[in-house]
KEDRENVEX-38733 format. One record per residue: residue number from 0; y, x, z of N, C-alpha, C, O in turn. Coordinates in nm, 3 decimals. Layout:
     n      n_py      n_px      n_pz     ca_py     ca_px     ca_pz      c_py      c_px      c_pz      o_py      o_px      o_pz
   NUM         Y         X         Z         Y         X         Z         Y         X         Z         Y         X         Z
...
//
This chain:
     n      n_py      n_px      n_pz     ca_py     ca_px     ca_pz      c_py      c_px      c_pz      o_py      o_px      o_pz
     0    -6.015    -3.255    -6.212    -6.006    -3.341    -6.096    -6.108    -3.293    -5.993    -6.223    -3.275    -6.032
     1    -6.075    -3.271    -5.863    -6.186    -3.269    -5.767    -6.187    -3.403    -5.678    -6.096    -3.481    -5.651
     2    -6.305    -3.400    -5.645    -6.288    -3.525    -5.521    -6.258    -3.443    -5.359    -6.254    -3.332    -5.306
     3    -6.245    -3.581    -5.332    -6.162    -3.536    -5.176    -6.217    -3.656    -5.068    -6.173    -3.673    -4.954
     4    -6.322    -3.730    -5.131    -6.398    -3.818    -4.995    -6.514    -3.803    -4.961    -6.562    -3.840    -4.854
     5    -6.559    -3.756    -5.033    -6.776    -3.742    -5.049    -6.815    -3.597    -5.045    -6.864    -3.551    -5.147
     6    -6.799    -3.517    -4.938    -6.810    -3.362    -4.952    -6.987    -3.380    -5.050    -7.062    -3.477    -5.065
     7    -6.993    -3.241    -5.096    -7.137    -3.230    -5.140    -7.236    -3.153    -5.029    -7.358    -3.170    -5.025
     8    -7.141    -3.041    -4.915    -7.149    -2.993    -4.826    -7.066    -2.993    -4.754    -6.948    -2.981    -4.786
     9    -7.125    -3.012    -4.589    -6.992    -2.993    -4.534    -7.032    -2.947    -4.401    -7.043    -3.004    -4.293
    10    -7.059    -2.769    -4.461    -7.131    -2.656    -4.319    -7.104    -2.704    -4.160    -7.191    -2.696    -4.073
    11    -6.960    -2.758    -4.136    -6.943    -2.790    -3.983    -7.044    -2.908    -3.934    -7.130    -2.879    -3.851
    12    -7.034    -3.040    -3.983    -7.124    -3.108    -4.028    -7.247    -3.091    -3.986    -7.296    -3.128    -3.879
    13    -7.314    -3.010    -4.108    -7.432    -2.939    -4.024    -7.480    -2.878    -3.926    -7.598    -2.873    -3.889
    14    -7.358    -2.816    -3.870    -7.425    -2.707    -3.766    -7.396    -2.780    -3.632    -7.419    -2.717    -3.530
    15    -7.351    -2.896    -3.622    -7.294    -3.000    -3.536    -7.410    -3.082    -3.501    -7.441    -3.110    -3.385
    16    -7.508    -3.139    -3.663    -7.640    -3.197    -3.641    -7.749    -3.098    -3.635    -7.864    -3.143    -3.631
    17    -7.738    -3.011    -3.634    -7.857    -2.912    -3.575    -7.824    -2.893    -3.437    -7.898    -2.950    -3.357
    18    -7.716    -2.815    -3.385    -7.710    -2.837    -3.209    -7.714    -3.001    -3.150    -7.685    -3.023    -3.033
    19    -7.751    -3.109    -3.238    -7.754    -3.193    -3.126    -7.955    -3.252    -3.131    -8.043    -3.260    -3.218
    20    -7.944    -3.278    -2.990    -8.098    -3.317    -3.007    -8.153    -3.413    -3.053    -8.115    -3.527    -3.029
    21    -8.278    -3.377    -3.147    -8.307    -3.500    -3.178    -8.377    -3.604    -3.142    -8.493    -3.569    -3.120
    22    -8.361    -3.719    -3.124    -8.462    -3.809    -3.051    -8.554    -3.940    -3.153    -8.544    -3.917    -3.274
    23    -8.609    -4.024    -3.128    -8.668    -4.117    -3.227    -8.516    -4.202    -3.259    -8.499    -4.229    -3.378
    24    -8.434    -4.235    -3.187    -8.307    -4.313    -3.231    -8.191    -4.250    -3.325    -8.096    -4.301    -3.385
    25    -8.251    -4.088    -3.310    -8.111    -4.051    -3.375    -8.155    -4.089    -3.525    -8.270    -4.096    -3.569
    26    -8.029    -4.112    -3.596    -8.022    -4.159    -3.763    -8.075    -4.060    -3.845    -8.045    -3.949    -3.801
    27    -8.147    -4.055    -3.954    -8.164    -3.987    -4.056    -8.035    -3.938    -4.133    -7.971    -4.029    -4.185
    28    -8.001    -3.854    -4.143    -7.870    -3.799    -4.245    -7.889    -3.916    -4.360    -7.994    -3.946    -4.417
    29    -7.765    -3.969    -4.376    -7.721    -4.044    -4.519    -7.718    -4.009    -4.640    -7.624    -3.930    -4.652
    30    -7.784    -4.028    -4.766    -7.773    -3.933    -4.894    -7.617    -3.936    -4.923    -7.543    -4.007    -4.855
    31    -7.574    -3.863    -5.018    -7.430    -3.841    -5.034    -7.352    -3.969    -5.104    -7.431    -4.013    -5.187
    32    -7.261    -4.029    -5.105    -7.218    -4.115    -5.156    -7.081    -4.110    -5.273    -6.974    -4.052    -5.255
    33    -7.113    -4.170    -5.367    -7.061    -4.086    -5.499    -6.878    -4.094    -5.475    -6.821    -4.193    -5.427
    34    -6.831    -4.010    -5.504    -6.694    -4.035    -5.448    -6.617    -4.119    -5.585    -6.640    -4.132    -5.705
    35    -6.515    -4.165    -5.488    -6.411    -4.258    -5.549    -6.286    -4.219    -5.517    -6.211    -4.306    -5.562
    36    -6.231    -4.145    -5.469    -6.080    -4.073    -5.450    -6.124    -3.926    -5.513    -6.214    -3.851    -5.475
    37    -6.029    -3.910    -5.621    -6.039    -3.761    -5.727    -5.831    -3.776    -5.676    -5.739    -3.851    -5.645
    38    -5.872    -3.649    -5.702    -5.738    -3.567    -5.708    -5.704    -3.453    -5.822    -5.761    -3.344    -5.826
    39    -5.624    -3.485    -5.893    -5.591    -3.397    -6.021    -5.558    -3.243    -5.985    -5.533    -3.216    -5.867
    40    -5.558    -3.148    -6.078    -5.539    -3.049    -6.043    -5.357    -3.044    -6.117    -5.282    -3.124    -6.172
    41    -5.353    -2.915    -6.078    -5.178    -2.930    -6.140    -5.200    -2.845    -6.244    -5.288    -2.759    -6.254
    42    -5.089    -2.884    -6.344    -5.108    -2.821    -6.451    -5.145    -2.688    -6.508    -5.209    -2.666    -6.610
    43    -5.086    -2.594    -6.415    -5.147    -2.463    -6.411    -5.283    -2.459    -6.384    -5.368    -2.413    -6.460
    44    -5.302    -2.506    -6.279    -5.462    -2.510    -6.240    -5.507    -2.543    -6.316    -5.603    -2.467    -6.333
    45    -5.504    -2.654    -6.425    -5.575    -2.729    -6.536    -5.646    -2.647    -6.615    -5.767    -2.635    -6.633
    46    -5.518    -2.572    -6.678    -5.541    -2.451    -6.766    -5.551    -2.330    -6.736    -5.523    -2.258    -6.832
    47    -5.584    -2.269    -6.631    -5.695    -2.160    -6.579    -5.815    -2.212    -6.582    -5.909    -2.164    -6.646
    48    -5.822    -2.332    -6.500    -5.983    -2.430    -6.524    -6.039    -2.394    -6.673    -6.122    -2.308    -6.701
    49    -5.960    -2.500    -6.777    -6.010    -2.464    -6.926    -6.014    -2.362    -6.927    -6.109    -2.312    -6.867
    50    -5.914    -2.268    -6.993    -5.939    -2.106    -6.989    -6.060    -2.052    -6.947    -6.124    -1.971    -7.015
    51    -6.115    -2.116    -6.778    -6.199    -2.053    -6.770    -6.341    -2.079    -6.783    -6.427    -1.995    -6.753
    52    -6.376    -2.236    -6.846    -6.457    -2.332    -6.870    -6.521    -2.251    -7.048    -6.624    -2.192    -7.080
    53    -6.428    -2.281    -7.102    -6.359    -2.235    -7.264    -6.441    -2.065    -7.249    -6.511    -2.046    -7.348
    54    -6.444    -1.978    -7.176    -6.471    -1.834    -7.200    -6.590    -1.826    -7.099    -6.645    -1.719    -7.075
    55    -6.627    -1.943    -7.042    -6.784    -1.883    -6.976    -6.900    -1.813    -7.037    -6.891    -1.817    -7.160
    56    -6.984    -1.763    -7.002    -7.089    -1.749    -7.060    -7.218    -1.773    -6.964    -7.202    -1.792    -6.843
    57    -7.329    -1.773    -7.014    -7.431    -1.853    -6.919    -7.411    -1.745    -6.796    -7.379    -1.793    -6.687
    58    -7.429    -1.595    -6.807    -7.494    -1.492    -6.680    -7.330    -1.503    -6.627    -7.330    -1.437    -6.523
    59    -7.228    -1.540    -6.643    -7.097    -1.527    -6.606    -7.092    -1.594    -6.464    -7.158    -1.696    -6.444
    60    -6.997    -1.527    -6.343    -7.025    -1.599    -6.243    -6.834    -1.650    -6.214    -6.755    -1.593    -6.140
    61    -6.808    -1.783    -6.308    -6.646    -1.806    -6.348    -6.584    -1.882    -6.231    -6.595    -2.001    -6.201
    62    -6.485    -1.738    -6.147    -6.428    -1.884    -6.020    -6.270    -1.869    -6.060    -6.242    -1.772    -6.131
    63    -6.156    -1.964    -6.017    -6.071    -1.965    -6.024    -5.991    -2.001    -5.879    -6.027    -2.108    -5.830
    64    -5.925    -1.954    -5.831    -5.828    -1.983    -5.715    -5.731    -2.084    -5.797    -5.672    -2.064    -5.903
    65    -5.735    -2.241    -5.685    -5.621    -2.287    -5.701    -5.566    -2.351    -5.594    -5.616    -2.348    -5.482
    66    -5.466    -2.408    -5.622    -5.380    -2.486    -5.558    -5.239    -2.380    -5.544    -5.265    -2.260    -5.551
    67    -5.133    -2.407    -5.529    -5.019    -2.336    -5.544    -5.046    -2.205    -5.407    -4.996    -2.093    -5.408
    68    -5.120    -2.250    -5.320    -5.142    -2.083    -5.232    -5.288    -2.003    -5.252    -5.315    -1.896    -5.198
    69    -5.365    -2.067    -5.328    -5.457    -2.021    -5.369    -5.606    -2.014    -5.227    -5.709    -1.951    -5.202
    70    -5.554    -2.082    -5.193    -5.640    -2.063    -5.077    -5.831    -2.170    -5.083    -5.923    -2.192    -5.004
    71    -5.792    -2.211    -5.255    -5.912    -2.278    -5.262    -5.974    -2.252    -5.378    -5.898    -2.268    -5.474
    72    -6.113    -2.207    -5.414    -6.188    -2.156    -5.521    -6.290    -2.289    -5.611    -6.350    -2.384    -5.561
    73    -6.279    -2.252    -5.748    -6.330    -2.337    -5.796    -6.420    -2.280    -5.880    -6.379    -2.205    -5.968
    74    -6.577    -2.311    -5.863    -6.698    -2.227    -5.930    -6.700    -2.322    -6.068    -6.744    -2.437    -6.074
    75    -6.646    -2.252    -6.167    -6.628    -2.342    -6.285    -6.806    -2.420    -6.376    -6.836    -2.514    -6.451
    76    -6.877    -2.302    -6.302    -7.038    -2.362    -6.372    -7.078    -2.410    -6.245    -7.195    -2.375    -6.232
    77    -7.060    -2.438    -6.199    -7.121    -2.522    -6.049    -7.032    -2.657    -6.055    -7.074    -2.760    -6.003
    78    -6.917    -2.651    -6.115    -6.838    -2.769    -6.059    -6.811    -2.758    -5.904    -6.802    -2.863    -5.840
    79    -6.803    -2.685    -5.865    -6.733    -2.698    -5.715    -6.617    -2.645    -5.655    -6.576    -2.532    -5.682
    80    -6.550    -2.737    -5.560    -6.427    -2.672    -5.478    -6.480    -2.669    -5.382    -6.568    -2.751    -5.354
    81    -6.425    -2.528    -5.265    -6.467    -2.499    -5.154    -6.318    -2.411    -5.144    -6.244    -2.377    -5.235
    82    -6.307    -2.390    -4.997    -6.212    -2.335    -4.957    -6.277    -2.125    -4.907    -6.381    -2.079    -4.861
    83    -6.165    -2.074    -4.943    -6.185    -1.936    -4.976    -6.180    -1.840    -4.824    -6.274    -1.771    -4.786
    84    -6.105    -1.849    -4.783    -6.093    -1.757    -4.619    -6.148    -1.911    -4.506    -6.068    -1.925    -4.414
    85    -6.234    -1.989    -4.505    -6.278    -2.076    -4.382    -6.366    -2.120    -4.435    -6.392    -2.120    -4.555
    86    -6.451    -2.186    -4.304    -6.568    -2.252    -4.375    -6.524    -2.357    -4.353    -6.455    -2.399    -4.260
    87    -6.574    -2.418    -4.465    -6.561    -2.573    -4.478    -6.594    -2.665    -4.587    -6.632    -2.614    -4.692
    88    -6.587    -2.788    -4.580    -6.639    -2.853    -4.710    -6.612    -2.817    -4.859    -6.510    -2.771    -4.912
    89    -6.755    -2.858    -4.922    -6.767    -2.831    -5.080    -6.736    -2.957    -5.145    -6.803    -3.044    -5.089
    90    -6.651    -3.016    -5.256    -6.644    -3.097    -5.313    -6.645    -3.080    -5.452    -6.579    -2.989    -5.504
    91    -6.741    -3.190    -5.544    -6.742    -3.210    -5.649    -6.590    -3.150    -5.758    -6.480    -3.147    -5.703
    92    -6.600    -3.113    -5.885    -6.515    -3.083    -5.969    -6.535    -3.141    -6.095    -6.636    -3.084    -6.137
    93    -6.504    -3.208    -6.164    -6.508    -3.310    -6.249    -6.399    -3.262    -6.407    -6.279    -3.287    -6.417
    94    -6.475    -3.199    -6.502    -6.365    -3.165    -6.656    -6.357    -3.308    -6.671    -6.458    -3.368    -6.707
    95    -6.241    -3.377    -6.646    -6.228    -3.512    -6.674    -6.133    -3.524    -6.883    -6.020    -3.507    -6.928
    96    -6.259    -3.559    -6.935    -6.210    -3.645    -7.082    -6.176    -3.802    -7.105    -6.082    -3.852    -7.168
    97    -6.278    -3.860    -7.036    -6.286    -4.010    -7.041    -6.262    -4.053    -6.900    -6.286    -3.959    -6.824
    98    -6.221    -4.164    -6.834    -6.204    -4.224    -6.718    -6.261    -4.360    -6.679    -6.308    -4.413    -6.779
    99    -6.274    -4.436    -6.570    -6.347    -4.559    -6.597    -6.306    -4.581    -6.461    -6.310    -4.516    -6.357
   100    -6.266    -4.693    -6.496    -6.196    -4.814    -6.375    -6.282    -4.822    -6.221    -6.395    -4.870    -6.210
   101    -6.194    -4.756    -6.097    -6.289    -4.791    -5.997    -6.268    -4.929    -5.935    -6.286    -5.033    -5.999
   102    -6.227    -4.925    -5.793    -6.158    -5.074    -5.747    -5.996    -5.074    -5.759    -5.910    -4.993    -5.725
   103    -5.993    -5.223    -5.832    -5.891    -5.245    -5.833    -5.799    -5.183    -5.933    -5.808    -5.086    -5.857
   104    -5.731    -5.149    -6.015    -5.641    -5.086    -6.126    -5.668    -4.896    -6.100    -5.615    -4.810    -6.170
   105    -5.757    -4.871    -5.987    -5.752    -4.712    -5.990    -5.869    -4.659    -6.065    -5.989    -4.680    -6.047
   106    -5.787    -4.562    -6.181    -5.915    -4.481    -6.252    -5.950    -4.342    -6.185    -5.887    -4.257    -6.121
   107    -6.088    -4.359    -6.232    -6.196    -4.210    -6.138    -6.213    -4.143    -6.316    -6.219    -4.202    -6.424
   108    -6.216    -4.028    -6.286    -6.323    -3.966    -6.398    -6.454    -3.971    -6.424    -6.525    -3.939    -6.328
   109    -6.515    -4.004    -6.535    -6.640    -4.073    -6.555    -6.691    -3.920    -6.555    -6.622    -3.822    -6.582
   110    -6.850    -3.920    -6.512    -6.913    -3.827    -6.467    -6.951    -3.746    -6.634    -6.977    -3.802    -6.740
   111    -6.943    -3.633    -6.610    -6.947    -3.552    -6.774    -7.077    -3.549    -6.850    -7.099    -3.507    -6.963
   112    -7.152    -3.599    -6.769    -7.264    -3.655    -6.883    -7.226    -3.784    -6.998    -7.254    -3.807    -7.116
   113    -7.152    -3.846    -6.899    -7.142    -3.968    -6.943    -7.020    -3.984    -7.054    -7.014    -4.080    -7.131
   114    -6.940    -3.896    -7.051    -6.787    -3.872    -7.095    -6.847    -3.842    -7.232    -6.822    -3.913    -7.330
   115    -6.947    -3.705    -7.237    -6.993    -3.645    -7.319    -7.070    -3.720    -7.474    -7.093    -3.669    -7.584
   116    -7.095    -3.870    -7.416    -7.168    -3.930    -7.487    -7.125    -4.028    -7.565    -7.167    -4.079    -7.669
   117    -6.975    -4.057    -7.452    -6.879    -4.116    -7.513    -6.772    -4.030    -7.595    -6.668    -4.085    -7.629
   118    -6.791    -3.924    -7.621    -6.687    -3.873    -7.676    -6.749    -3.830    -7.864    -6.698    -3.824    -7.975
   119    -6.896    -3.808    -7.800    -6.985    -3.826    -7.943    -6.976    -3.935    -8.027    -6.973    -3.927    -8.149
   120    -6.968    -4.081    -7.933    -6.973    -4.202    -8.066    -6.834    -4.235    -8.079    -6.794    -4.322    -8.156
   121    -6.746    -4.154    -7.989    -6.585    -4.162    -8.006    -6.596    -4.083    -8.174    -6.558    -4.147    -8.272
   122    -6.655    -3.936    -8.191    -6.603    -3.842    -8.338    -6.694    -3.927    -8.457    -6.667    -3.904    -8.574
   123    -6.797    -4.021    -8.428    -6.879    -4.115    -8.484    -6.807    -4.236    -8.615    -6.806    -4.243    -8.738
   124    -6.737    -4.338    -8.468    -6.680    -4.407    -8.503    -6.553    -4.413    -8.546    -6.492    -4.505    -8.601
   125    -6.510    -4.277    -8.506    -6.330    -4.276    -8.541    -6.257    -4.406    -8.489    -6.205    -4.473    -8.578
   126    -6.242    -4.458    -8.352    -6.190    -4.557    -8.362    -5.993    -4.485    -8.352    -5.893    -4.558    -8.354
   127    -5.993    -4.393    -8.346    -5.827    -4.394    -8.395    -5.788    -4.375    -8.508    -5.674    -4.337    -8.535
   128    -5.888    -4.400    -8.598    -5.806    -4.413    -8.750    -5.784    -4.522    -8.754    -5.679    -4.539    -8.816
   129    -5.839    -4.644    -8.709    -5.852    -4.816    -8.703    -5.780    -4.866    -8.673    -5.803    -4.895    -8.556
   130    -5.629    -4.929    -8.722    -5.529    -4.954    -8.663    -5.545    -5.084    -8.546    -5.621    -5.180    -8.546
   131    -5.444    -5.043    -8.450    -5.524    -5.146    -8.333    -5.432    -5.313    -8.398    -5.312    -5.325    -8.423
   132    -5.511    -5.389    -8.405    -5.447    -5.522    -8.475    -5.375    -5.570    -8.340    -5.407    -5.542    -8.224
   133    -5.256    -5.660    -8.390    -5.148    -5.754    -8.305    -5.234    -5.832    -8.260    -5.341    -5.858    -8.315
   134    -5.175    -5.898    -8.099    -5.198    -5.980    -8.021    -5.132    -6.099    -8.060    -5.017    -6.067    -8.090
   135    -5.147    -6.209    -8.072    -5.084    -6.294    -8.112    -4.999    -6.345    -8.010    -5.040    -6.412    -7.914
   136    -4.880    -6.314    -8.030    -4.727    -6.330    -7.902    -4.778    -6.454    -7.837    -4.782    -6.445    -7.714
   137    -4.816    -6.557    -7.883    -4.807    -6.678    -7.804    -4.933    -6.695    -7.685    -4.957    -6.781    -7.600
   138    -4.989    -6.590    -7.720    -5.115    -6.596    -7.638    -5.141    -6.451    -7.539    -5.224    -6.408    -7.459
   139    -5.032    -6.416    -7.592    -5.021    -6.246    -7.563    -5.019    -6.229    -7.431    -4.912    -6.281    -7.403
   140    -5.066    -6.190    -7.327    -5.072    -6.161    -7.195    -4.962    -6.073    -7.153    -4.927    -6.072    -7.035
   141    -4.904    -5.995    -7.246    -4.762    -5.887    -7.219    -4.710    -5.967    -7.183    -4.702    -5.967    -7.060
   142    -4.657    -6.057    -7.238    -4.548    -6.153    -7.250    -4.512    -6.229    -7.088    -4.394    -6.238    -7.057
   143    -4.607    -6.274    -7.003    -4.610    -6.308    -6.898    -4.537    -6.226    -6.795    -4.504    -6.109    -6.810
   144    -4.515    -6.301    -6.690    -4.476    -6.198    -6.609    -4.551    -6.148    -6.496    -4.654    -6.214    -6.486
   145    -4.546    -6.093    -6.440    -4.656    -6.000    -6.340    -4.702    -5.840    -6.322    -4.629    -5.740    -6.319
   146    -4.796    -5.844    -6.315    -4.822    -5.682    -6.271    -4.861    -5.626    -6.412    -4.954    -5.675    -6.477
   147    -4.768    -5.499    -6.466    -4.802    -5.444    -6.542    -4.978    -5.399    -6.568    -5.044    -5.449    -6.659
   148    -5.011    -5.336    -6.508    -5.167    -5.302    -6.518    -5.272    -5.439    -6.535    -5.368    -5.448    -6.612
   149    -5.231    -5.519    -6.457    -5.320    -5.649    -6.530    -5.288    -5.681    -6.670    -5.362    -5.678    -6.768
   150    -5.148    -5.717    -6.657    -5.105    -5.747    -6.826    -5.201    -5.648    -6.911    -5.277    -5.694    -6.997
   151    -5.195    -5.557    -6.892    -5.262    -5.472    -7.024    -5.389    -5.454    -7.015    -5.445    -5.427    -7.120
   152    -5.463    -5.462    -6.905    -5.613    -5.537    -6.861    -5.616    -5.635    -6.955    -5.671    -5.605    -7.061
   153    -5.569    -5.756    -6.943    -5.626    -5.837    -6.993    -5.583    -5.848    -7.159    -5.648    -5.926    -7.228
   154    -5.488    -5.782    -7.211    -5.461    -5.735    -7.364    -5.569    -5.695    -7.424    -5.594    -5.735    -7.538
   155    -5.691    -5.571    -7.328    -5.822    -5.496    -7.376    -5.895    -5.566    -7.370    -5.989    -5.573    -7.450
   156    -5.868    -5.668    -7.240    -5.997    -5.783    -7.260    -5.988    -5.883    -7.411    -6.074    -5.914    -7.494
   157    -5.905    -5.900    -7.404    -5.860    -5.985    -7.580    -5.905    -5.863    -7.666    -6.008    -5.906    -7.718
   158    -5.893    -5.781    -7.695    -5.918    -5.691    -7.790    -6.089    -5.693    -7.770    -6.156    -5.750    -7.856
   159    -6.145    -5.636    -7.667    -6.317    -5.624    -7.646    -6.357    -5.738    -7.720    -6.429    -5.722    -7.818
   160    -6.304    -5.908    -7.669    -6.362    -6.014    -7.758    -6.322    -5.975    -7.848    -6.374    -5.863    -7.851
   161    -6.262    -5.983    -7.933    -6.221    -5.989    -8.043    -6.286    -5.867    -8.167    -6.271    -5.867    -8.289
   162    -6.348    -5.787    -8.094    -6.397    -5.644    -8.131    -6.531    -5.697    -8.140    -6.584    -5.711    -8.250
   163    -6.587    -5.725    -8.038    -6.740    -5.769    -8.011    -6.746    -5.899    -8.114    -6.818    -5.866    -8.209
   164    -6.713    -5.990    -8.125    -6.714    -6.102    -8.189    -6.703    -6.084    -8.373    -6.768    -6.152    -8.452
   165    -6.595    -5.970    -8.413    -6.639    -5.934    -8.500    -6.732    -5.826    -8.561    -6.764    -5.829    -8.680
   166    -6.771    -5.740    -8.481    -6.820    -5.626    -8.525    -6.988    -5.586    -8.458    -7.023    -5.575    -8.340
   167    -7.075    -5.570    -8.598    -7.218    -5.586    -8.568    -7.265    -5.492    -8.462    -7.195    -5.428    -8.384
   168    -7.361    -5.493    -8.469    -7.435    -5.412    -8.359    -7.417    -5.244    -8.388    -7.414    -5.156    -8.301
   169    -7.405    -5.226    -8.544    -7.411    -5.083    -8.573    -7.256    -5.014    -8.552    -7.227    -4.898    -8.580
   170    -7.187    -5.092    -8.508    -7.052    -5.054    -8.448    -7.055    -4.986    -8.326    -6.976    -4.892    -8.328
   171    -7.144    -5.003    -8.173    -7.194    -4.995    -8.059    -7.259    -4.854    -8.098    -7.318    -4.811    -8.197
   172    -7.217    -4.796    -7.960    -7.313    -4.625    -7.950    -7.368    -4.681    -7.823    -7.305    -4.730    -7.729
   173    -7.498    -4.664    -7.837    -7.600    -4.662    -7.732    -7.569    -4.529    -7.670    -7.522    -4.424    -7.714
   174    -7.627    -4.585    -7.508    -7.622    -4.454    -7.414    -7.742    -4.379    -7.417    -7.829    -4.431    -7.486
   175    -7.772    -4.274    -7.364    -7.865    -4.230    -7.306    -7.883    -4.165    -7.161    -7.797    -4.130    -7.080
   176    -8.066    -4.160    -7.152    -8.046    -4.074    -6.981    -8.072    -4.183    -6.923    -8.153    -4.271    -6.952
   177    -7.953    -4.167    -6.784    -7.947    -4.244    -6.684    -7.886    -4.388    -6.732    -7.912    -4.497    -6.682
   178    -7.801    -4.363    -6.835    -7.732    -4.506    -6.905    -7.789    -4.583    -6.994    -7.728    -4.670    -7.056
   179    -7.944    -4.552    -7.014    -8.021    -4.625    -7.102    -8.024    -4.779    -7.118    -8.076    -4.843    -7.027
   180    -7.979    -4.840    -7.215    -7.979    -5.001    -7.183    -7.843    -4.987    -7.216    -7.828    -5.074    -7.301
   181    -7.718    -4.921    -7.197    -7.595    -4.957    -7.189    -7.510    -4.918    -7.328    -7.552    -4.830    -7.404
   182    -7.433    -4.965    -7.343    -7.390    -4.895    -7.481    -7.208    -4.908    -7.477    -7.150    -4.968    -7.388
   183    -7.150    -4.851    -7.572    -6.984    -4.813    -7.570    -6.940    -4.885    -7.673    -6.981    -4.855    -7.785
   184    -6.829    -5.018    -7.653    -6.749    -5.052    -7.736    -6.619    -4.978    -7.771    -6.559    -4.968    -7.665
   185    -6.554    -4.928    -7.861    -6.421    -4.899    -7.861    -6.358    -5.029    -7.982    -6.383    -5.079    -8.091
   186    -6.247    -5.036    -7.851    -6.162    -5.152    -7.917    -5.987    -5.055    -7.959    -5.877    -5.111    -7.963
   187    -6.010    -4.917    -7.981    -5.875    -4.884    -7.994    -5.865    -4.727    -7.956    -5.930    -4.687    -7.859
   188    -5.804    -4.658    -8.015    -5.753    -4.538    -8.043    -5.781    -4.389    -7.889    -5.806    -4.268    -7.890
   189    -5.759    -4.492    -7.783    -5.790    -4.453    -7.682    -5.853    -4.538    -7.534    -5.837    -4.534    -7.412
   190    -5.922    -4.607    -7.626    -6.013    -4.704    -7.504    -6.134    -4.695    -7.543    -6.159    -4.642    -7.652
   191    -6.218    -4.736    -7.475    -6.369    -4.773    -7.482    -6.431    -4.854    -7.346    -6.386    -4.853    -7.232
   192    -6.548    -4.921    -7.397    -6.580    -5.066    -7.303    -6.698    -4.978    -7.298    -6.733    -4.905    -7.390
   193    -6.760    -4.989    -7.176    -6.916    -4.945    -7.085    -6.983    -5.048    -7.080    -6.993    -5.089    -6.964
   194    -7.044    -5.122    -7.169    -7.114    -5.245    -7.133    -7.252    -5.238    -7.112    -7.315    -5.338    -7.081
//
């Protein structure tokens, strides 16, 4: 996935606030703001990405051209997209494993530190050997009618209680780092709670 709202650079940008003058009113540049619109790569692209993620080596300098005209490069140890014949903005690149809810029913890729840590107390706990237990129909939120993506929102929310309520503390993978304090419920084969 790359993003496509929060450049990390964006050379025109700059050379726009250097020719203009500065005075005591003009604004301080804004630190970068973490993006929330990702855009998938296409399947080919995916797997040149891996391929070329998969065969790096540290002194390796691994780029890949994508998009169907190739007109955009992706520095696979940098994580970055930038465009190849113009100058222009650099955006984040994201090996997306795990995902996590932004606003509203749209998922972002969780940042690969964070994926990484969840994917450790994911081979830990095995929660897909654990068969995911029935909802009880009469209480079942499927059953209603309305917006698919809530319905099954609130199915995980029944499952999280129901997970948390029975299962001790040594069930929970603590985070680390920047996520210190926070820890990962999995209620099911391919979910997990960020609490």
């Amino acid at each position: 996935f790359h993003a496509i709202d929060s450049p990390i650079v964006d050379p025109i940008s700059l050379r726009r606030a250097k020719t203009l003058p500065r005075s005591a009113t003009t604004p301080i540049p804004k630190l970068r703001t973490p993006s929330k619109n990702w855009m998938p790569f296409s399947k080919r692209d995916s797997i040149a990405l891996e391929n070329a993620y998969q065969l790096k080596s540290p002194n390796s300098n691994s780029s890949v051209t994508v998009n169907e005209d190739h007109l955009f490069e992706v520095d696979v140890a940098r994580r970055i997209i930038s465009p190849v014949y113009w100058e222009g903005p650099t955006f984040e690149v994201r090996r997306a494993t795990w995902f996590i809810q932004g606003d509203g029913f749209k998922w972002i890729p969780c940042e690969e530190v964070l994926a990484e840590q969840i994917e450790l107390g994911y081979y830990k706990h095995k929660p897909y050997l654990v068969p995911v237990e029935e909802v009880d129909p009469l209480t079942d939120p499927s059953e209603s009618n309305g917006d698919e993506n809530a319905n099954q929102a609130a199915l995980e929310q029944k499952r999280l209680e129901k997970t948390l309520s029975e299962n001790s503390v040594e069930k929970q993978w603590n985070l680390l780092g920047s996520y210190i304090g926070q820890y990962i419920v999995y209620t099911g084969p391919s979910t997990a709670w960020l609490l």
